[in-house]
MARBA-3410 file (N, C-alpha, C, O; in Angstrom, 1 decimal):
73
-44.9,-115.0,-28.3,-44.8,-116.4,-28.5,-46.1,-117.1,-28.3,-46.4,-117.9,-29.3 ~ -47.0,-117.0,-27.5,-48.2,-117.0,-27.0,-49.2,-116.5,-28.2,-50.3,-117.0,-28.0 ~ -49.2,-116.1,-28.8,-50.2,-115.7,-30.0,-49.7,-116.6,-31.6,-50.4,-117.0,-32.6 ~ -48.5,-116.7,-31.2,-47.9,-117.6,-32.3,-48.1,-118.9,-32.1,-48.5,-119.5,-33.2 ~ -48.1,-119.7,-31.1,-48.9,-121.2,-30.9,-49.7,-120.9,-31.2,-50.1,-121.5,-32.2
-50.9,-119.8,-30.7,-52.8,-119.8,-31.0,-52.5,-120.0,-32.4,-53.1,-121.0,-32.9 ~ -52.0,-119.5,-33.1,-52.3,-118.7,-34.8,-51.8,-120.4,-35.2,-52.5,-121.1,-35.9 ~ -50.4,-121.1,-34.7,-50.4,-122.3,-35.5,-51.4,-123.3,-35.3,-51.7,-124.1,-36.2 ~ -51.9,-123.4,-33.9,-52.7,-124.1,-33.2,-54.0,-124.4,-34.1,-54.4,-125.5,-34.4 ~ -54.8,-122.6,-34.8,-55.7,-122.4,-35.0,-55.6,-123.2,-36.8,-56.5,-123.7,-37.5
-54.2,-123.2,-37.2,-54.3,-123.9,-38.5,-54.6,-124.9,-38.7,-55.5,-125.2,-39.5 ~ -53.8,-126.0,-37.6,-53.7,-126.8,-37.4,-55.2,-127.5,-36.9,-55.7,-128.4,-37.6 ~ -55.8,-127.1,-36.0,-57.4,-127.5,-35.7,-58.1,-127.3,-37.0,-58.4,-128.4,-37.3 ~ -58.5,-126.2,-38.0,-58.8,-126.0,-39.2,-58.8,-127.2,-40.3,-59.8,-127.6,-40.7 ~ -57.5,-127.8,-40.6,-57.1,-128.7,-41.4,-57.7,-129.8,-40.5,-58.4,-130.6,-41.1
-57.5,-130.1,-39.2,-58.5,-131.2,-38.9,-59.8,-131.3,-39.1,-60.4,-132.4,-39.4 ~ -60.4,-130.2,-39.0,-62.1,-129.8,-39.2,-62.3,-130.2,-40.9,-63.3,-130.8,-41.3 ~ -61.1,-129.9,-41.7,-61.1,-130.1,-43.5,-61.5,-131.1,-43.4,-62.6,-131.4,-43.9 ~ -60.6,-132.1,-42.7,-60.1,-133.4,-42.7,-61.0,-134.5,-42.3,-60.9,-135.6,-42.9 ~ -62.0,-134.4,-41.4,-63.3,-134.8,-41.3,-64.3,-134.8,-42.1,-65.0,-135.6,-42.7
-64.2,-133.2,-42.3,-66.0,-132.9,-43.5,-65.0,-133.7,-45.0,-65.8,-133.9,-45.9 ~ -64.3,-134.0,-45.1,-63.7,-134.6,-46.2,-63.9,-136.1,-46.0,-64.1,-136.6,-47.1 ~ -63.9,-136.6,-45.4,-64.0,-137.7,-45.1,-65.7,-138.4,-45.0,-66.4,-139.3,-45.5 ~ -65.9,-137.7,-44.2,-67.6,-137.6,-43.9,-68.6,-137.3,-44.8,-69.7,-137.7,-44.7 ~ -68.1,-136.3,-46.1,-69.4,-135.4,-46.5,-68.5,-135.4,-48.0,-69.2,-135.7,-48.9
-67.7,-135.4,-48.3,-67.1,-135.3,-49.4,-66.5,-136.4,-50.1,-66.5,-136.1,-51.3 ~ -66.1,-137.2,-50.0,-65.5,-138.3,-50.5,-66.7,-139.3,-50.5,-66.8,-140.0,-51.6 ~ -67.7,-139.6,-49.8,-68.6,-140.2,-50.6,-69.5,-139.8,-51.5,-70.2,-140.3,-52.4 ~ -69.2,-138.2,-51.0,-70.5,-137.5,-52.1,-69.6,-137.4,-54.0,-70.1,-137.1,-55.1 ~ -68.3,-137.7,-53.5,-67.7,-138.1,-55.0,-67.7,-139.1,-55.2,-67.2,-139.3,-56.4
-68.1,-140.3,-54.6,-68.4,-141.8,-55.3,-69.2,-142.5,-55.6,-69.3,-143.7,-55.8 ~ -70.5,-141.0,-55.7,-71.9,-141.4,-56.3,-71.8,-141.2,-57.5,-71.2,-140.3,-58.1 ~ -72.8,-142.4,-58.2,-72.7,-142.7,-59.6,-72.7,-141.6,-60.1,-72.0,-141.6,-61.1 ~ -73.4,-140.2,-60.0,-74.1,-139.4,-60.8,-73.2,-137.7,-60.0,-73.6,-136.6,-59.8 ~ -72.1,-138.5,-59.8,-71.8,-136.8,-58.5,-70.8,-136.7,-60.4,-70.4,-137.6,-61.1
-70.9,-135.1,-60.7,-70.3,-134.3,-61.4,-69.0,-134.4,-61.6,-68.5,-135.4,-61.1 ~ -67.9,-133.3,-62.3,-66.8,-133.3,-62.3,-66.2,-133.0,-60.7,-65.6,-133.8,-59.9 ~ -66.6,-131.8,-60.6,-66.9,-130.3,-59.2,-66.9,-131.3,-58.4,-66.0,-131.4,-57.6 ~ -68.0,-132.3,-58.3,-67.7,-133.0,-57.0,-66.9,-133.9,-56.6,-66.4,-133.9,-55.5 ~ -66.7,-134.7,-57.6,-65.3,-135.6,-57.5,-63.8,-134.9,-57.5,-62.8,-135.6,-57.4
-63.9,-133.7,-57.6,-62.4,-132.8,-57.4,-62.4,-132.1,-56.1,-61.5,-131.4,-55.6 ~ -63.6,-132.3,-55.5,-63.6,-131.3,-54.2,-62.3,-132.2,-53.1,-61.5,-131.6,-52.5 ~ -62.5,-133.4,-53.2,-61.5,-134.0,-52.2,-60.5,-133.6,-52.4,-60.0,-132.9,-51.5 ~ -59.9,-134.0,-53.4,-58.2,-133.5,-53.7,-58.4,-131.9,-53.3,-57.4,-131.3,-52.7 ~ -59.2,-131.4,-53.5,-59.0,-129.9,-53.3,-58.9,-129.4,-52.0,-58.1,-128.5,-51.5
-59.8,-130.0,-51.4,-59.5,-130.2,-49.8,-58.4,-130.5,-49.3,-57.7,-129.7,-48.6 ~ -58.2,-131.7,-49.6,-57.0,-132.2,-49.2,-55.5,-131.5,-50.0,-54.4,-131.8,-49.5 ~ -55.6,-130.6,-51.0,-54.3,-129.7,-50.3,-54.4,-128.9,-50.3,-53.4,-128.3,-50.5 ~ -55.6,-128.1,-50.0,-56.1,-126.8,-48.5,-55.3,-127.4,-47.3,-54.2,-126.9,-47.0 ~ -55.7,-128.5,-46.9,-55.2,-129.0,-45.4,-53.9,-129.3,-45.7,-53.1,-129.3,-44.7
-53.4,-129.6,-46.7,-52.0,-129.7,-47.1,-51.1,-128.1,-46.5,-50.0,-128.1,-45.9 ~ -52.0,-126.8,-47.1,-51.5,-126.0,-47.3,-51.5,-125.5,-45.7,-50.4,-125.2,-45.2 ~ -52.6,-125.5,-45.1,-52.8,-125.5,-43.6,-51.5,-125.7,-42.8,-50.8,-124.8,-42.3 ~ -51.5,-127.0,-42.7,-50.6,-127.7,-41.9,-49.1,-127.0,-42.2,-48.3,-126.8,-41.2 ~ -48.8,-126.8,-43.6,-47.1,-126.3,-43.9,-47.4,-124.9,-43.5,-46.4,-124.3,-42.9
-48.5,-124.4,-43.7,-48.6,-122.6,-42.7,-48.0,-122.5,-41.7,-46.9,-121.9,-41.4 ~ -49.1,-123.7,-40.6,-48.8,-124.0,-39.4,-47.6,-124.0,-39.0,-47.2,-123.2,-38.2 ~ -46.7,-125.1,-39.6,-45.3,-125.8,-39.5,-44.4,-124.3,-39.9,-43.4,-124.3,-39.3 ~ -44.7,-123.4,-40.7,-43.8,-122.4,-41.1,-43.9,-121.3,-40.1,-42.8,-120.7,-39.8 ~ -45.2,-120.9,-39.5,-45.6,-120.2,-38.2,-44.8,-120.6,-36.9,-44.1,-119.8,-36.2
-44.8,-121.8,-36.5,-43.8,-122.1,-35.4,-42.5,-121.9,-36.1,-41.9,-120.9,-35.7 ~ -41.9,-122.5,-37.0,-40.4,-122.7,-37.4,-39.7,-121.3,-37.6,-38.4,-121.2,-37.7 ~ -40.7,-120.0,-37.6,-40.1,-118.4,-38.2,-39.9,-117.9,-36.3,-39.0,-117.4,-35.7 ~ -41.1,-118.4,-36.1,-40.9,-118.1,-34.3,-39.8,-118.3,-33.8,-39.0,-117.5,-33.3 ~ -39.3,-119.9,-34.0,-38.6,-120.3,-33.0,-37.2,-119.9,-33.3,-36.3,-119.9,-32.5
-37.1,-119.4,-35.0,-35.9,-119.3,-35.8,-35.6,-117.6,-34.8,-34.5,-117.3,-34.5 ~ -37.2,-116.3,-34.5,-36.6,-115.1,-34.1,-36.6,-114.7,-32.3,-36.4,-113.7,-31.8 ~ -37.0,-116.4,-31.7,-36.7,-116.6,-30.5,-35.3,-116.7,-30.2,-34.7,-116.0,-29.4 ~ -34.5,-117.9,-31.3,-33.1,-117.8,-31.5,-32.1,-116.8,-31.9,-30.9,-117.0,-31.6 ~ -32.7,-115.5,-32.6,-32.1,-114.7,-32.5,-31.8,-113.7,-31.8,-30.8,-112.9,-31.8
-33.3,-113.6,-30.9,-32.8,-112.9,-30.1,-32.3,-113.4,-28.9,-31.7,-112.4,-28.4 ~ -32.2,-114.2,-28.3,-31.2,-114.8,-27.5,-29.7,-114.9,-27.2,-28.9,-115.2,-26.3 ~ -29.7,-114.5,-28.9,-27.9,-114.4,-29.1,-27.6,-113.2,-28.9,-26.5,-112.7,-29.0
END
């Protein structure tokens, strides 16, 4: 159970780390006059990496707790 929080934990901190450099270093570097296709797509791309993250995360605890519950019965 203990390695299964780390592993969601570690998604979840990840998608935060996205979720900064996206904010910080990417989203303005796509609202320069002269930034390319590549750079103005890197956000959305990011952002559902961290999309994808987060539902990992969320599916990592949710499988745990569903074979916590089974074995209890």
């Amino acid at each position: 159970m203990n390695d299964v929080k780390q592993q969601a934990t570690l998604l979840f901190a990840l998608a935060s780390v996205l979720s900064g450099m996206n904010v910080v270093l990417l989203v303005p570097a796509a609202q320069h006059p002269q930034a390319g296709l590549f750079t103005q797509a890197l956000p959305f791309t990011v952002l559902a990496l961290m999309l994808g993250l987060v539902l990992a995360g969320a599916r990592t605890l949710r499988s745990d707790r569903r074979q916590e519950q089974e074995q209890g019965q």
